[in-house]
C-alpha positions as CSV (number, residue, x, y, z in Angstrom):
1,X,-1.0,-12.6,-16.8
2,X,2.5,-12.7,-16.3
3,X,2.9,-10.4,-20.2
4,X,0.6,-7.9,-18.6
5,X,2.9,-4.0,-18.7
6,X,1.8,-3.7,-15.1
7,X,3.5,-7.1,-13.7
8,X,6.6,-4.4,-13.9
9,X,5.2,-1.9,-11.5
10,X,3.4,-4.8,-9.1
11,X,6.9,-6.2,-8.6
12,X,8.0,-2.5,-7.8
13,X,5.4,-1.3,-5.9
14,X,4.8,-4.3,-3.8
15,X,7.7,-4.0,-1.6
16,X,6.8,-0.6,-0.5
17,X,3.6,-1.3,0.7
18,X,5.2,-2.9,4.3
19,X,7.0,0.4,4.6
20,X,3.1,2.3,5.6
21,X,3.2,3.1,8.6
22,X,1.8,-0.2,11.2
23,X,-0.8,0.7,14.3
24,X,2.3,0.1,16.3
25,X,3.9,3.3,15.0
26,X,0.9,5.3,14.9
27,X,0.3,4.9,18.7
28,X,3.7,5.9,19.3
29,X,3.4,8.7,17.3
30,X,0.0,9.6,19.4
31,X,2.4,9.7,22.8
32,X,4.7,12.3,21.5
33,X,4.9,15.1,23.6
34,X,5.2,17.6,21.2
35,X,6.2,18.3,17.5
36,X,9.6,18.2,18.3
37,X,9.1,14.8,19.7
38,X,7.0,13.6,17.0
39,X,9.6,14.5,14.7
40,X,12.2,12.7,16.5
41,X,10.2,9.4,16.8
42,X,9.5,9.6,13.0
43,X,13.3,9.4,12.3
44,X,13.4,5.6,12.4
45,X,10.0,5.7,9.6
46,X,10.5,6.3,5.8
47,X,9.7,10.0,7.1
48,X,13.7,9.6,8.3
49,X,15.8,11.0,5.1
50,X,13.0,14.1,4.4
51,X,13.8,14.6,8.1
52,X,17.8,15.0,8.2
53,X,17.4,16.8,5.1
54,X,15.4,19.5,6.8
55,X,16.7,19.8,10.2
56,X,19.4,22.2,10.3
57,X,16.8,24.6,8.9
58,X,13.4,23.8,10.4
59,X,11.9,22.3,13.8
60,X,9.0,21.4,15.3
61,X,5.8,21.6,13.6
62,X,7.7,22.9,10.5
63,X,10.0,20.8,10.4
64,X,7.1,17.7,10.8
65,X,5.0,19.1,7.9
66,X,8.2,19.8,5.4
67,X,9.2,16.2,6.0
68,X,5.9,14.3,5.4
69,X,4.8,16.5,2.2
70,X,8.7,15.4,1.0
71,X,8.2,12.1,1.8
72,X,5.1,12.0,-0.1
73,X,6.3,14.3,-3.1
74,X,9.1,11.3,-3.2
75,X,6.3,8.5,-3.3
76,X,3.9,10.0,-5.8
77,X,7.0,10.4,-8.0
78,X,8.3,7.0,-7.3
79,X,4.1,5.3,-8.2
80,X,4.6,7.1,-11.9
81,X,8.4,6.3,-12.6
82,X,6.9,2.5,-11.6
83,X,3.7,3.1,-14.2
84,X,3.9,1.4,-17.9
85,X,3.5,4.3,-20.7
86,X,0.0,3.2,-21.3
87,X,-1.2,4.8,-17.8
88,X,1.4,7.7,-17.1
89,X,-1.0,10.2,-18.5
90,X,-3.6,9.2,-16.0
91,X,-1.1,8.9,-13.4
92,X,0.4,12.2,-14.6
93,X,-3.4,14.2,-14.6
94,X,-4.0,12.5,-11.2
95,X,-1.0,14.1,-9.8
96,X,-1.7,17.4,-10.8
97,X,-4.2,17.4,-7.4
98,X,-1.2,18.7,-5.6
99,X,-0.3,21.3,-8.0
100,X,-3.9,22.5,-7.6
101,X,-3.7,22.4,-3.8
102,X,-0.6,24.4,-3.4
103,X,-2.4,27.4,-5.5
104,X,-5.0,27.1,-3.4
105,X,-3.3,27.6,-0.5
106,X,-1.6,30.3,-1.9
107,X,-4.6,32.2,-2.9
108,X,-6.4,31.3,0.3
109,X,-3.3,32.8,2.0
110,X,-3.4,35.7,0.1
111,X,-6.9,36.5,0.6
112,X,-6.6,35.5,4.1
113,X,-3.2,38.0,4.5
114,X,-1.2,35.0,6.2
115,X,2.8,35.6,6.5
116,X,4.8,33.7,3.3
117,X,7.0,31.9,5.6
118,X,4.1,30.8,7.2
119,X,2.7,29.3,3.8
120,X,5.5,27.9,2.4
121,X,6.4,24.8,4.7
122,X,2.6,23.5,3.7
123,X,3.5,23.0,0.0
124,X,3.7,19.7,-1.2
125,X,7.0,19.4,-2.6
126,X,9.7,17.0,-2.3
127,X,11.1,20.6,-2.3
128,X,13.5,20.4,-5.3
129,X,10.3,19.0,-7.3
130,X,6.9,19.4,-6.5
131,X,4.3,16.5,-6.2
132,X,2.5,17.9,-9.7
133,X,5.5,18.1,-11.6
134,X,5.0,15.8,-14.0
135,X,1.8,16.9,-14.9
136,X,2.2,20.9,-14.2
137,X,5.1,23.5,-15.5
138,X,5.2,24.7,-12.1
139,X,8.1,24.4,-10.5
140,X,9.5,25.2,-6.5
141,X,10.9,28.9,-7.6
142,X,7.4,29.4,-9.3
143,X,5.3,28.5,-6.3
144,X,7.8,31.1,-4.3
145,X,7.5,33.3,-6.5
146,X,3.4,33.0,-6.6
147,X,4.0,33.7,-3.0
148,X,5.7,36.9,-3.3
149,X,2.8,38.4,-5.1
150,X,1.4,41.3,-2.9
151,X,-2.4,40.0,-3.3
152,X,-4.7,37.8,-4.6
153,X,-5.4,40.2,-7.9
154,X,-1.8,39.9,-8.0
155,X,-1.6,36.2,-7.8
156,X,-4.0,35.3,-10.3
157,X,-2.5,37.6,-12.8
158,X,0.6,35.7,-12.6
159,X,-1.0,32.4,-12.9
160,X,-2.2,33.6,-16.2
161,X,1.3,32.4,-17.7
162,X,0.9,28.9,-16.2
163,X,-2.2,28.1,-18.3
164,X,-4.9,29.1,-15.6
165,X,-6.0,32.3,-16.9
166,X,-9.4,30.9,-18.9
167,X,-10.2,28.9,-15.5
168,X,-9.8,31.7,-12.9
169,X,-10.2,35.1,-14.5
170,X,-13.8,35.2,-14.9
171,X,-14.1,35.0,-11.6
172,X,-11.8,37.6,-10.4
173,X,-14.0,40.6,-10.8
174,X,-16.7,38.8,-8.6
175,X,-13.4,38.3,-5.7
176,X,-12.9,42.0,-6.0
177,X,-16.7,42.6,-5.5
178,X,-17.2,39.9,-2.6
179,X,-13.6,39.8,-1.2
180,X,-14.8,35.8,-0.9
181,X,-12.0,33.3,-2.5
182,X,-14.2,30.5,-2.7
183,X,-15.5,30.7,-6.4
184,X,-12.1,31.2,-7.8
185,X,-11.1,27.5,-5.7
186,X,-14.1,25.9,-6.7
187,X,-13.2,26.9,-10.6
188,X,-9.9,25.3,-10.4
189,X,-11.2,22.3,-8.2
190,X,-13.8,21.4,-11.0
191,X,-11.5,22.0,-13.9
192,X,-9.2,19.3,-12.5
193,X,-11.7,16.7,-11.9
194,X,-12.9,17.3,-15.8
195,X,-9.3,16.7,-17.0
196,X,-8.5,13.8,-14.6
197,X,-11.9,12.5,-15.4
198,X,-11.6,12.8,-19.4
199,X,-7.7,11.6,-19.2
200,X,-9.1,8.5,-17.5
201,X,-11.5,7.7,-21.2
202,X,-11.6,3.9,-21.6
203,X,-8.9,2.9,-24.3
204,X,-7.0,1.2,-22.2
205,X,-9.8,-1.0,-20.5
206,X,-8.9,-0.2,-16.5
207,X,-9.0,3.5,-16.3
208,X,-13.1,3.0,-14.9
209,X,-10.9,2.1,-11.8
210,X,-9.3,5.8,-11.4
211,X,-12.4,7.4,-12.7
212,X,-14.3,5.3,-10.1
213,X,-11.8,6.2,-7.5
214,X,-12.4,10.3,-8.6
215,X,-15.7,9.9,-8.5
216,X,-16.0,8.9,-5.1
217,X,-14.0,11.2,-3.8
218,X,-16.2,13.9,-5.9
219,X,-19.4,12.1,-3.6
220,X,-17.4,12.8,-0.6
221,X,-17.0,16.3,-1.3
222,X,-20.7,17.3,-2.1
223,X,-21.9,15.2,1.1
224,X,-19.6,17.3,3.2
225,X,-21.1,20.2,1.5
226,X,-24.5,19.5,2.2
227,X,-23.8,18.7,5.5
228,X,-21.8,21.7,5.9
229,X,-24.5,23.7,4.7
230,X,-27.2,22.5,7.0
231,X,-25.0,23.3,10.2
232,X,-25.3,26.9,9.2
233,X,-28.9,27.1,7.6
234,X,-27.2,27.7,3.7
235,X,-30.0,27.9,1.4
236,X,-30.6,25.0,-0.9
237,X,-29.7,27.4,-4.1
238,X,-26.4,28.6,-2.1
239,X,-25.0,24.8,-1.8
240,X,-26.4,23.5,-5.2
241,X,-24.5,27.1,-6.5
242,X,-21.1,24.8,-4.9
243,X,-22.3,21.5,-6.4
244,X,-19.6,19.4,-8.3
245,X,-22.2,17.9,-11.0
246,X,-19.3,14.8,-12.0
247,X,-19.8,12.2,-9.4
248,X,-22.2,9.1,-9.3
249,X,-24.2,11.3,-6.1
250,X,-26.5,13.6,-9.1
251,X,-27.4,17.2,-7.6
252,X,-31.2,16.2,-8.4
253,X,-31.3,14.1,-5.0
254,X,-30.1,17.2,-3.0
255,X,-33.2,18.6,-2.8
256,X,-34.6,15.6,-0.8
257,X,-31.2,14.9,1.4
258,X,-31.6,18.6,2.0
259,X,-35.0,18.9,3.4
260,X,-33.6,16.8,6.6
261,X,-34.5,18.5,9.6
262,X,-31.2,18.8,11.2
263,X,-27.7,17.3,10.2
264,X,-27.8,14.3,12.5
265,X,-30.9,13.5,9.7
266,X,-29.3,14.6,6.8
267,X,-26.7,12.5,8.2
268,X,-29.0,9.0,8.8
269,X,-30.5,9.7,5.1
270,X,-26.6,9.6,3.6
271,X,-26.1,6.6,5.7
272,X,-27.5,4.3,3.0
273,X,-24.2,5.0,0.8
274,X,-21.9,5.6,3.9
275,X,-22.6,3.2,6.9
276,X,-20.4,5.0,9.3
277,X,-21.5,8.2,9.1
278,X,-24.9,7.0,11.1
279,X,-23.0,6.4,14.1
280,X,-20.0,9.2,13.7
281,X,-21.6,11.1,16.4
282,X,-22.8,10.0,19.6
283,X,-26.6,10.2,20.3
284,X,-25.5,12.9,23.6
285,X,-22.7,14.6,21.5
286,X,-22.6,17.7,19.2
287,X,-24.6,17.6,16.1
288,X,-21.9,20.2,14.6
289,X,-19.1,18.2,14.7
290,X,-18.7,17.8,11.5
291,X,-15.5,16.6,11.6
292,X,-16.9,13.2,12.6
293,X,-19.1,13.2,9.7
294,X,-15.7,14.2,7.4
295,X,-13.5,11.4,8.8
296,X,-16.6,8.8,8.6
297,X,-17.0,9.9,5.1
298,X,-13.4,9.1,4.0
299,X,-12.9,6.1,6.0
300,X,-15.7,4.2,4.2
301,X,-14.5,5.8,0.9
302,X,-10.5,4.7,1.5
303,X,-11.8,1.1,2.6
304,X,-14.5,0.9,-0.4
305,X,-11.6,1.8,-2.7
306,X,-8.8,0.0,-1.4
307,X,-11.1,-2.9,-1.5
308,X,-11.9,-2.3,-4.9
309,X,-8.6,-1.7,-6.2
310,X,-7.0,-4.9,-4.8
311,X,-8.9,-6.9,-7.0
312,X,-7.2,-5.5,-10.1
313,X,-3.5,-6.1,-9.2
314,X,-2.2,-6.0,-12.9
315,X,-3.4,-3.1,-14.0
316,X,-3.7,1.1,-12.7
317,X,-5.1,-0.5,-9.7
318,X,-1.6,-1.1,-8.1
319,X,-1.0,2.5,-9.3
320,X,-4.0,4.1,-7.2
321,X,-3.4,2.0,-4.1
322,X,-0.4,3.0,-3.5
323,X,-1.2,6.4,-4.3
324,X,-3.8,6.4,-2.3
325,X,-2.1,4.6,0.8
326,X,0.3,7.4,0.9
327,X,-2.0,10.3,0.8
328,X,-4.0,8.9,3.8
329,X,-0.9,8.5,5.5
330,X,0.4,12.0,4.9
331,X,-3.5,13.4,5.6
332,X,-3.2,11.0,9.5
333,X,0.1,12.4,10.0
334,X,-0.8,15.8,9.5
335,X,-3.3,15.5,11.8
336,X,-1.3,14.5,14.4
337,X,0.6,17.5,14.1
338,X,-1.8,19.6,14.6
339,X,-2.7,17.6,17.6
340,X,0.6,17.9,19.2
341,X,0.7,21.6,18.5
342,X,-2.1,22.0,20.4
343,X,-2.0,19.4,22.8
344,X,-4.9,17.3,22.2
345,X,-5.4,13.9,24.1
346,X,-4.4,11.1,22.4
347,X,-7.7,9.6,22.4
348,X,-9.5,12.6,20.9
349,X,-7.1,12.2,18.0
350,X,-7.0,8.4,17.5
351,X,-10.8,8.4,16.0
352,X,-9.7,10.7,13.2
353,X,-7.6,8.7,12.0
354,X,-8.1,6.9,8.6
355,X,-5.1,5.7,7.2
356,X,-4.6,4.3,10.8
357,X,-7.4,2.0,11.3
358,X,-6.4,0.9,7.8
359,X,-3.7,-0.6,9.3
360,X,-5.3,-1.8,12.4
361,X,-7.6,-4.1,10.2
362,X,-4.8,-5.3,8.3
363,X,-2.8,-6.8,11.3
């Protein structure tokens, strides 16, 4: 045990774990007034340093969303500097999510005609090097200038020099046609779960963990789509067209999830894999809120895999906890933003919080 490569990055990793935010913070965070506030009560959190380095450029909401996609830039970066050569390149493909999710944005921006100064602050960057960067070539300036392009066409032309051409071209002609952004995403979505998946191959004997870990979060994704298309009466072939075919949910048992009469069914039949989801709406509240169903979804998924993970402390488990506790973190705070920019109740917000309850079981 105590020979095993990952000893290393337990004693490295293990320290950090105390510095996730505790259910004392997050209800403090839940009274701030208003972005502004929020920002200055995360000062005295990890979220501090991204913070002061930001201020005398950003505020408010802006200044909130620079700091905690810094902060956990900083952290992903931190989990692979603490991983043994034997897992950095599953470490390394598992980070590229983020370089993926900033081109999205960019493209949905584009296609959306959003403001570039309006995009920019939602990168994931520790700012001076983005989250992907050890798995990507992209860098900062490259993101910037991806945002500069005039238009989508534009955009994807200039990822061709990245190594994204072969994903995305194909479908640009259809974009044109449609004006709809969604096949493009979808493309580069499935490409990275295929290279994250295959990066994880068992040579090592604990990638199953990441692979199980992708995989679930793969399940996630086509129940939300199912349920997404039953709110608005999508055809079977329109969702199956927006299947991801790499999880352990097959797209042969759609057909029968599908044929629910309503989503609070198709809801009640998914049940069986995610307990919460049955009760994530109340019997007199809005079958659409699909939001519920979301949050229910990755709260039985985050506690399944944290679970899991713990059980393998010397090996990529460590790894992927800590990953994984950071990104629920950054996904609760960012929430909360958006609450205090729009001055939600405090007790509206509190449900949709994951990483939150997380650390409400754990005291």
């Amino acid at each position: 045990m105590a020979g095993s490569p990952y000893a290393s990055a337990l004693g490295r990793l293990k320290p950090e774990f105390p510095a996730f935010l505790s259910r004392g913070t997050y209800q403090t965070l839940l009274g701030a007034k208003d972005a502004d506030d929020l920002a200055k009560l995360l000062e005295t959190t990890p979220y501090g340093p991204a913070i002061a380095l930001s201020r005398s450029t950003h505020g408010g909401a802006s200044l909130v969303e620079i700091a905690i996609n810094r902060t956990l830039a900083v952290r992903d970066r931190h989990a692979y500097e603490a991983t043994p050569f034997a897992g950095r390149t599953v470490v390394a493909a598992y980070l590229g999510r983020w370089d993926i999710q900033n081109i999205e944005l960019i493209l949905s921006s584009k296609a959306q005609g959003r403001p570039v100064t309006e995009v920019e602050d939602h990168l994931v960057s520790a700012r001076e090097i983005p989250a992907g960067f050890f798995s990507g070539v992209l860098g900062l300036d490259d993101f910037r200038m991806l945002l500069a392009q005039p238009s989508v066409e534009a955009t994807v032309q200039a990822l061709v020099r990245f190594g994204y051409g072969t994903i995305i071209l194909p479908y640009l002609e259809e974009f044109q046609r449609t004006r709809n952004v969604f096949p493009i995403l979808r493309a580069l979505d499935k490409d990275y779960y295929q290279r994250t998946l295959a990066a994880a191959r068992f040579f090592q004997g604990d990638e199953w963990v990441v692979r199980g870990l992708l995989q679930s979060e793969i399940d996630v994704r086509n129940a939300l789509l199912l349920l997404k298309g039953k709110s608005v009466d999508l055809p079977l072939d329109d969702v199956l067209a927006r299947w991801l075919d790499l999880g352990t949910l097959p797209a042969s048992q759609a057909p029968d999830l599908y044929a629910a009469r309503g989503v609070r069914e198709l809801a009640e039949r998914l049940a069986p894999r995610w307990p919460s989801i049955a009760t994530a709406v109340p019997e007199d509240g809005p079958v659409d809120a699909l939001t519920a169903y979301e949050v229910a979804l990755n709260r039985d998924r985050a506690v399944a895999e944290i679970r899991r993970l713990a059980t393998y402390p010397l090996s990529l488990g460590v790894i992927f906890t800590y990953l994984l506790r950071a990104e629920l973190e950054w996904s609760d705070l960012r929430r909360i933003v958006f609450a205090r920019v729009y001055q939600l109740p405090a007790a509206e917000v509190e449900p949709l919080l994951i990483s939150y309850r997380l650390a409400a079981s754990a005291a």
